[in-house]
C-alpha positions as YAML, in Angstrom:
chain: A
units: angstrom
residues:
- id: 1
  name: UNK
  ca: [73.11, 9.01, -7.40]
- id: 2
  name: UNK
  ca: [73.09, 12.42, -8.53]
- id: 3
  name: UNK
  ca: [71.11, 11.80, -12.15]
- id: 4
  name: UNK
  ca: [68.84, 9.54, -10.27]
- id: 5
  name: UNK
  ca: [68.09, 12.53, -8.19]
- id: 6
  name: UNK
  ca: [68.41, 14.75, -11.21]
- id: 7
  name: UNK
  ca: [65.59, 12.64, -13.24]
- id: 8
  name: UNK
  ca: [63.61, 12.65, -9.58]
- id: 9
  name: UNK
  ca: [63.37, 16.49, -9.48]
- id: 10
  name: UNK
  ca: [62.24, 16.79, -12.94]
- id: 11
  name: UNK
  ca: [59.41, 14.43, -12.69]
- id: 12
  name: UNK
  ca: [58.63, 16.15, -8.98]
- id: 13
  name: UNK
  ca: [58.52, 19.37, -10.85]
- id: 14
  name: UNK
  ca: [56.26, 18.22, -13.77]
- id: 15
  name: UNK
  ca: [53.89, 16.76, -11.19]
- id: 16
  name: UNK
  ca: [53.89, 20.02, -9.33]
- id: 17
  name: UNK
  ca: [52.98, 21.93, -12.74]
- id: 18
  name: UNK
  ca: [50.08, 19.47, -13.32]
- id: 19
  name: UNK
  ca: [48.40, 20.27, -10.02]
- id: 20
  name: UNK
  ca: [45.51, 22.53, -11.87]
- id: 21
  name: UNK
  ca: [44.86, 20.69, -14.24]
- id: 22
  name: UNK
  ca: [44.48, 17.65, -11.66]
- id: 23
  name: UNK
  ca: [41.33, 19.17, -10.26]
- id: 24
  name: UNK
  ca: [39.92, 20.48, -13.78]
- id: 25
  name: UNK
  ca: [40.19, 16.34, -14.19]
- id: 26
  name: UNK
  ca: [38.63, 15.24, -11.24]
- id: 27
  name: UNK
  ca: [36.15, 17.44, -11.83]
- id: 28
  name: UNK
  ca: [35.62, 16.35, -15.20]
- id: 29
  name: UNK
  ca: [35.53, 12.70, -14.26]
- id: 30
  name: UNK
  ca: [32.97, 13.36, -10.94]
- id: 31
  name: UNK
  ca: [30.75, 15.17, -13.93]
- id: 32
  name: UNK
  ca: [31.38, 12.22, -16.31]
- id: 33
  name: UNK
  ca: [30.48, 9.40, -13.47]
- id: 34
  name: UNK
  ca: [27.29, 11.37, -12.48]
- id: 35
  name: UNK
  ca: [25.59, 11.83, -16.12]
- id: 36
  name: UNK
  ca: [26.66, 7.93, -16.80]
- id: 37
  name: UNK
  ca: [24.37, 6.72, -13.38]
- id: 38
  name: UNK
  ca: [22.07, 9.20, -14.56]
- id: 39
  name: UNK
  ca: [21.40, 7.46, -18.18]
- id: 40
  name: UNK
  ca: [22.13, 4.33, -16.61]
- id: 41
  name: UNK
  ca: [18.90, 4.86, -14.51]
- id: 42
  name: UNK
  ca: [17.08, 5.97, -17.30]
- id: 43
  name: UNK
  ca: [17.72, 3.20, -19.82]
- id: 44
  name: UNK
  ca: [16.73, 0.75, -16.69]
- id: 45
  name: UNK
  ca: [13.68, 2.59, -15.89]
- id: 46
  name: UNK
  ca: [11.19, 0.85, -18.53]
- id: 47
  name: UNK
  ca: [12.41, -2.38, -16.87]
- id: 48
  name: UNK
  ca: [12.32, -1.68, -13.54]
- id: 49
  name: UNK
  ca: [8.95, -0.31, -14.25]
- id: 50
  name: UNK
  ca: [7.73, -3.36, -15.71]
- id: 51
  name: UNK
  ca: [9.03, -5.55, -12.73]
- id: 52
  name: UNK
  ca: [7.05, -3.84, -10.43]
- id: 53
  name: UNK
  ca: [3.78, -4.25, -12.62]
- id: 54
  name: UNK
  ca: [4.57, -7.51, -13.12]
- id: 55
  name: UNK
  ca: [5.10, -7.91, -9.26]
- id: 56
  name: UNK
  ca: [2.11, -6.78, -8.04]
- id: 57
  name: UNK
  ca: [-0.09, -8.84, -10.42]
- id: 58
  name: UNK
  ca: [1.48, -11.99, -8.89]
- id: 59
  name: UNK
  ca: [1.59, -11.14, -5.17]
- id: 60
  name: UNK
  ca: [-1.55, -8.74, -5.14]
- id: 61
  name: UNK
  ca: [-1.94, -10.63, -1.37]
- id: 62
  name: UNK
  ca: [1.61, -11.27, -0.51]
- id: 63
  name: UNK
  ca: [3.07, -9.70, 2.63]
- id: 64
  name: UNK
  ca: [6.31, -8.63, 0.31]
- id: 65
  name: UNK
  ca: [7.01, -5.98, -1.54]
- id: 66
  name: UNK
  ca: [9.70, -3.61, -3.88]
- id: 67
  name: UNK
  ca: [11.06, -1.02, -2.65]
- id: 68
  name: UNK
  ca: [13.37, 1.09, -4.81]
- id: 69
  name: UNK
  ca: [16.60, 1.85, -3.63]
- id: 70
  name: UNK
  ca: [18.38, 4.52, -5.05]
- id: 71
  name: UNK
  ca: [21.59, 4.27, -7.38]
- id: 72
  name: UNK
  ca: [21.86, 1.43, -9.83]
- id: 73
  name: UNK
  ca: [25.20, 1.14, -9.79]
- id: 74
  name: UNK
  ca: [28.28, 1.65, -7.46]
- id: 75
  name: UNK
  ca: [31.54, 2.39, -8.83]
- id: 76
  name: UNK
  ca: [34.54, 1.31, -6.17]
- id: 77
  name: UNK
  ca: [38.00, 0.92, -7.42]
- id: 78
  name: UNK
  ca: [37.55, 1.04, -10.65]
- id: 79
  name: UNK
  ca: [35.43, -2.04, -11.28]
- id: 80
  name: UNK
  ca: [31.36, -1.17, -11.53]
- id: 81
  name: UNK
  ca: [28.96, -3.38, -9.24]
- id: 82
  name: UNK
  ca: [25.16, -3.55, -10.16]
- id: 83
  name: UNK
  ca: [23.27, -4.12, -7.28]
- id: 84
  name: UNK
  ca: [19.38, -5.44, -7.25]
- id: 85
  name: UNK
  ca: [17.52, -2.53, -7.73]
- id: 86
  name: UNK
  ca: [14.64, -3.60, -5.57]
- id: 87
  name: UNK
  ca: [14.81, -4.77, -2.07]
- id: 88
  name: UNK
  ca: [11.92, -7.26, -0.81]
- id: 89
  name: UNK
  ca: [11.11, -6.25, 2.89]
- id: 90
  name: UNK
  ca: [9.12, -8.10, 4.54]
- id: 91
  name: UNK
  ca: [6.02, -7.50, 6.28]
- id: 92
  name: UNK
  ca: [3.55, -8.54, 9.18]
- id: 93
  name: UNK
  ca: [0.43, -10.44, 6.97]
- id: 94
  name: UNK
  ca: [-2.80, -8.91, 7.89]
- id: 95
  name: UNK
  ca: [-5.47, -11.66, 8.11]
- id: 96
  name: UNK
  ca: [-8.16, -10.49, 5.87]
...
């Protein structure tokens, strides 16, 4: 019991001397996660661009359209998830 406890305390201790650097890593990573949505966004942008072009040559009297949302991507538990970027509201038809 007593070098289970020993080998306990030493790895309690190490964890408590790691504490700084912890948030110097969080940061780090927060920093790392930001600039990767932000050149995510950007290397999506031409296509995005050329959806919505594309959309409003073919539904130039629809009652839909695209509206951007904002991030690309959503990062939750370690696995990334790439949403639609574009949303299709609807709305009331005028009758012209």
């Amino acid at each position: 019991m007593a070098a289970r406890l020993s080998a306990w305390l030493v790895q309690a201790e190490a964890a408590q001397a790691a504490k700084p650097a912890r948030k110097q890593v969080k940061a780090v990573r927060d920093w790392v996660r930001a600039l990767t949505d932000e050149l995510r966004g950007a290397r999506f942008k031409p296509f995005a661009d050329q959806s919505g072009q594309i959309w409003r040559l073919l539904c130039e009297r629809s009652s839909v359209s695209l509206v951007r949302l904002g991030s690309l991507v959503s990062v939750r538990s370690g696995k990334s998830v790439f949403p639609s970027p574009w949303t299709m509201p609807t709305r009331p038809h005028s009758a012209s």
